[in-house]
C-alpha positions as CSV (number, residue, x, y, z in Angstrom):
1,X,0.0,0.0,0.0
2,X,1.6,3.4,-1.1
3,X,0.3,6.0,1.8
4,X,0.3,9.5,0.5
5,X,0.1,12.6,2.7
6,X,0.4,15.8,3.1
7,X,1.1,18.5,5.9
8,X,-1.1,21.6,5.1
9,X,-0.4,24.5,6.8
10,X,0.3,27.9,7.0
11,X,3.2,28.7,5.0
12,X,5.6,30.4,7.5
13,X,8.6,28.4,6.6
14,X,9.8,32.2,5.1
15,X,10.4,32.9,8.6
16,X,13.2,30.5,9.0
17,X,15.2,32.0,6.0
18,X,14.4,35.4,7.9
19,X,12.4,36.5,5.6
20,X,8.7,37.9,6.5
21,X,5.5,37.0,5.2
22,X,1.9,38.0,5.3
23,X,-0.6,35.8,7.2
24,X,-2.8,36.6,4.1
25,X,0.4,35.4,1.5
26,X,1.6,32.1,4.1
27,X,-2.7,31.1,3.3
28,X,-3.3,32.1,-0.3
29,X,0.1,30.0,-1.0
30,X,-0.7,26.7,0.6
31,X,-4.4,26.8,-0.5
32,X,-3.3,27.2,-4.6
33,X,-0.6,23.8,-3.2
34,X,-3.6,21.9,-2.1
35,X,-6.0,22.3,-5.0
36,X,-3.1,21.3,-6.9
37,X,-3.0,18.0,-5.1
38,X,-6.4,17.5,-4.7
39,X,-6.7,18.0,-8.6
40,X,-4.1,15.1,-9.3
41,X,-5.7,12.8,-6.6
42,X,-9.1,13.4,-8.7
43,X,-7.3,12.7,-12.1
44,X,-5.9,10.2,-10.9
45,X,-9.1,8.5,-8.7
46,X,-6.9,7.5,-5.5
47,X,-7.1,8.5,-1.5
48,X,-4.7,10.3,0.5
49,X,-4.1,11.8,4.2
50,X,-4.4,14.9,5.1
51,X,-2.3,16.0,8.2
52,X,-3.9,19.6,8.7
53,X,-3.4,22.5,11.7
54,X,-6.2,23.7,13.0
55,X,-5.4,27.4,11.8
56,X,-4.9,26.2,8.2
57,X,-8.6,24.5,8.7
58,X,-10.1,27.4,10.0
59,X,-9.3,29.7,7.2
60,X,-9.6,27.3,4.3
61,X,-13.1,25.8,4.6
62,X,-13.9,24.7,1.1
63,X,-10.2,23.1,0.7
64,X,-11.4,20.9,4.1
65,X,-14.7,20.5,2.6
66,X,-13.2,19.1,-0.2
67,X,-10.9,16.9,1.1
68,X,-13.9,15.2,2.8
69,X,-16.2,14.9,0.4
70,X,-13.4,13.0,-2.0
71,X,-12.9,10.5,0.4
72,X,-9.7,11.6,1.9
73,X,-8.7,11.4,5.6
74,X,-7.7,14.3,7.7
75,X,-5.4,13.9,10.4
76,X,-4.1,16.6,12.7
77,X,-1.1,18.5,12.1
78,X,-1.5,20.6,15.9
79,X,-3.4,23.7,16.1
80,X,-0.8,26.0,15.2
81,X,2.4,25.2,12.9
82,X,5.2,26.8,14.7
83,X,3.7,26.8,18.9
84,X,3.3,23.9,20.5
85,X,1.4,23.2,23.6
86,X,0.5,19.7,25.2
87,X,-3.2,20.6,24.9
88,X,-2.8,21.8,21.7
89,X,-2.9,17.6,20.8
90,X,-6.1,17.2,22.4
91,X,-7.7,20.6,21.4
92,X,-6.5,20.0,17.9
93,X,-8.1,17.0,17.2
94,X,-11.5,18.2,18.7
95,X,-11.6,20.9,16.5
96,X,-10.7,19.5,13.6
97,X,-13.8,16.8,14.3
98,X,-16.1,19.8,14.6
99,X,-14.9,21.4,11.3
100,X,-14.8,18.7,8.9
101,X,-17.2,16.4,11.2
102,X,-14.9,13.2,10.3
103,X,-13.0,10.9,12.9
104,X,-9.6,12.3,13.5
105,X,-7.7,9.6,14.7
106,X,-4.0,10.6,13.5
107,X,-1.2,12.7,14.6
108,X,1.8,14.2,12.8
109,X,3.8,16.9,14.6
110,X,5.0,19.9,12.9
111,X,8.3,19.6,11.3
112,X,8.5,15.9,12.8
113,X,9.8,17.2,16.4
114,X,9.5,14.8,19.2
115,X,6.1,14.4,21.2
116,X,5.4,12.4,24.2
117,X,3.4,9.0,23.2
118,X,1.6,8.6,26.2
119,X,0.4,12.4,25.9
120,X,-0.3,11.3,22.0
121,X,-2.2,8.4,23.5
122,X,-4.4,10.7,26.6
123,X,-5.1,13.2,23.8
124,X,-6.9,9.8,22.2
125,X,-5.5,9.2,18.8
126,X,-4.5,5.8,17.2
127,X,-1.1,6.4,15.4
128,X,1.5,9.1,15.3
129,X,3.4,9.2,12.1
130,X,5.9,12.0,13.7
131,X,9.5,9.8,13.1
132,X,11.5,9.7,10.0
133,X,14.0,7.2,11.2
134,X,17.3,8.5,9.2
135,X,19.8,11.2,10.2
136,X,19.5,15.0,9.1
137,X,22.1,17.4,10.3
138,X,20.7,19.5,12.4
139,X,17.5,18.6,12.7
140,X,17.3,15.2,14.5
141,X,19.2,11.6,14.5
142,X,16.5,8.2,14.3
143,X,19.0,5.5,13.6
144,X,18.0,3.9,16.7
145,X,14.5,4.2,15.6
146,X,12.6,1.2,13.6
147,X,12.3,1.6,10.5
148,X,8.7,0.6,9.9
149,X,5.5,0.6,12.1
150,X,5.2,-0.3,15.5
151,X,3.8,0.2,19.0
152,X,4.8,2.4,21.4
153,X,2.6,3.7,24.8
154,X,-0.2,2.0,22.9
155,X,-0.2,4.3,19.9
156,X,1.0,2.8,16.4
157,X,4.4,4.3,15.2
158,X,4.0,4.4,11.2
159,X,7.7,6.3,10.5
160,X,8.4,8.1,6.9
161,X,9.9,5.8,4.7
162,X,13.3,5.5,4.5
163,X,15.4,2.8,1.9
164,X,16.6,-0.8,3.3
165,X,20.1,-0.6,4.6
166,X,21.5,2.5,4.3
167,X,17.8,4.3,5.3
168,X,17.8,7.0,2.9
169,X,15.1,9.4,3.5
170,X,12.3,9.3,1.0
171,X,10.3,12.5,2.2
172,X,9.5,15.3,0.2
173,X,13.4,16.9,0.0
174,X,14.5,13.7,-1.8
175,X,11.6,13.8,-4.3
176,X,13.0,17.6,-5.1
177,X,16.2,16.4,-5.8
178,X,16.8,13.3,-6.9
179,X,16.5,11.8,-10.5
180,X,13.3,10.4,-11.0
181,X,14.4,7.7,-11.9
182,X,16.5,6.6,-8.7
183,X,13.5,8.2,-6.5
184,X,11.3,5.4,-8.3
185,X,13.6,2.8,-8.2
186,X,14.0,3.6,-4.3
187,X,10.5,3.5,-3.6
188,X,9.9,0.6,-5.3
189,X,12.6,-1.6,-3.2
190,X,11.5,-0.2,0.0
191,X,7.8,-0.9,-1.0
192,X,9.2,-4.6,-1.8
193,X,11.0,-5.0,1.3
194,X,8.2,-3.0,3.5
195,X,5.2,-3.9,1.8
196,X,4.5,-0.5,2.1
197,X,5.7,3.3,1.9
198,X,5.0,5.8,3.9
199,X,5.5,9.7,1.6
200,X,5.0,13.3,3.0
201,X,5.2,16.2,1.2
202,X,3.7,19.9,1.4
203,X,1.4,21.9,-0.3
204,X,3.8,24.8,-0.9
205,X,5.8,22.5,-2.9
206,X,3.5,22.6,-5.8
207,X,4.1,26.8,-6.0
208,X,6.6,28.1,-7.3
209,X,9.5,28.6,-4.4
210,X,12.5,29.6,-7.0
211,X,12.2,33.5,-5.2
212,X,15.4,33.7,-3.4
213,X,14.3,37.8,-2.9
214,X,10.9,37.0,-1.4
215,X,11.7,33.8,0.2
216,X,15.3,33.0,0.4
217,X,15.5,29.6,0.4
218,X,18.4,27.6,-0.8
219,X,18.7,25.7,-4.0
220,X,17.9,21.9,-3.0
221,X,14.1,23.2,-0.7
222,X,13.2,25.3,-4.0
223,X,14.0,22.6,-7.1
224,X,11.5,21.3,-9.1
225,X,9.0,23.5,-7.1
226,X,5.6,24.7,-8.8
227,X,4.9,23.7,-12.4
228,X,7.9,20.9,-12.4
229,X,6.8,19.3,-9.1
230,X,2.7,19.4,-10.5
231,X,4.5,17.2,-13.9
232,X,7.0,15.1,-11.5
233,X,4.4,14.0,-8.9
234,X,1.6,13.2,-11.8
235,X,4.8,10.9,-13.5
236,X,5.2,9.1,-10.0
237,X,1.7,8.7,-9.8
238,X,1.0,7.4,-13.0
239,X,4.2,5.2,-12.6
240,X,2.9,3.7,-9.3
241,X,-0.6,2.9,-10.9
242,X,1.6,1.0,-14.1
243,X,3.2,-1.2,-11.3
244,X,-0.6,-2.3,-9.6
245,X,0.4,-0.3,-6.3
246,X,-2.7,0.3,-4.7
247,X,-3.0,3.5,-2.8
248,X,-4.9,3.9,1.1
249,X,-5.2,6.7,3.8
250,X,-4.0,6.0,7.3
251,X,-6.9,4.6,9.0
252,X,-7.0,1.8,6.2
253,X,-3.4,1.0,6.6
254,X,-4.2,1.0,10.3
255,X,-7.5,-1.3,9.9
256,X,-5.0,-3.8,7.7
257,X,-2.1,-4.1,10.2
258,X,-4.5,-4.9,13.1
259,X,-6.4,-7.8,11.3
């Protein structure tokens, strides 16, 4: 099963290449992202999980309407993208229930910073897909993580899929800058080995981010942003339907590894 999500959110990554941007702008941006993806999901008739923050929700109703009514999941993404609270987890979920009036059962914390499982557990949610077990200088070190699902404090672990072996991150950086063609060949050897894979990428991704004035963000985050990454991720789709992959939101998965 190939599990495609994506974190949407308001767009304030500018603010860690110290450059500022409107609440209005960080909105307007990740909304054009996400009817991109939601219009390649519909061309291409397959499901997908949606790990949203409660802001992001609040001010994009018909993008959350949408989402529902094609059959995708939402999972929470925390109320806010960049302030954290404990009860945010709890609070988070709630809300998002009231808004798009769906079970939220799944938990992805912003920028894939650690949270305490048991608190993941109170707040009443069923898996936590916060690890990506690889190394990233300066960010975080998961070697000692497994590399595929399991249980912790009662709450399935479902990690970002990384290769066998040498667990090369397949996130959304690698699909930037990597040849297709070795992206491809990597999923399709961890999907062998896994039986599944486990994909997150953003909705900014699919606007164009080559503006080093306006945003400032090095070469390897902006590549194949916009236009190119609309073209690259319809190819990988289309490529994974050739191959008979079939595609599922979270809570399937979740129903499948517990039968």
């Amino acid at each position: 099963m190939v599990l495609l999500s994506f974190d949407i959110e308001e767009f304030d990554m500018p603010f860690e290449y110290d450059k500022s941007i409107s609440f209005e702008e960080q909105m307007q941006i990740s909304i054009q992202g996400t009817t991109a993806i939601l219009d390649l999901l519909e061309k291409h008739q397959i499901k997908a999980t949606f790990f949203s923050t409660v802001t992001f929700a609040l001010n994009a109703p018909l993008i959350m309407k949408r989402i529902v009514e094609q059959g995708h999941e939402v999972a929470s993404h925390s109320y806010f993208h960049s302030n954290f609270e404990i009860k945010h987890l709890k609070e988070s979920k709630d809300k998002l229930e009231e808004l798009t009036q769906t079970e939220v059962v799944g938990y992805r914390m912003p920028r894939m910073f650690p949270v305490d499982e048991k608190e993941i557990f109170n707040a009443g949610y069923l898996y936590n897909s916060s690890i990506n077990p690889t190394y990233l200088p300066g960010r975080y070190n998961h070697f000692n993580k497994p590399r595929t699902y399991f249980k912790q404090e009662q709450v399935w672990q479902i990690p970002a899929s990384v290769s066998p072996l040498v667990r090369f991150p397949l996130f959304w950086l690698s699909f930037h800058n990597l040849p297709l063609w070795l992206y491809k060949f990597l999923a399709k050897i961890t999907l062998k080995k896994d039986s599944y894979l486990n994909v997150y990428f953003h909705p900014w991704e699919f606007t164009d981010l080559n503006k080093p004035e306006k945003f400032n963000f090095p070469g390897y985050v902006s590549k194949n942003s916009g236009d190119k990454m609309i073209e690259r991720f319809d190819a990988f789709i289309t490529w994974m339907k050739e191959k008979r992959y079939t595609f599922g939101t979270f809570k399937e998965f979740l129903k499948k590894i517990e039968s």
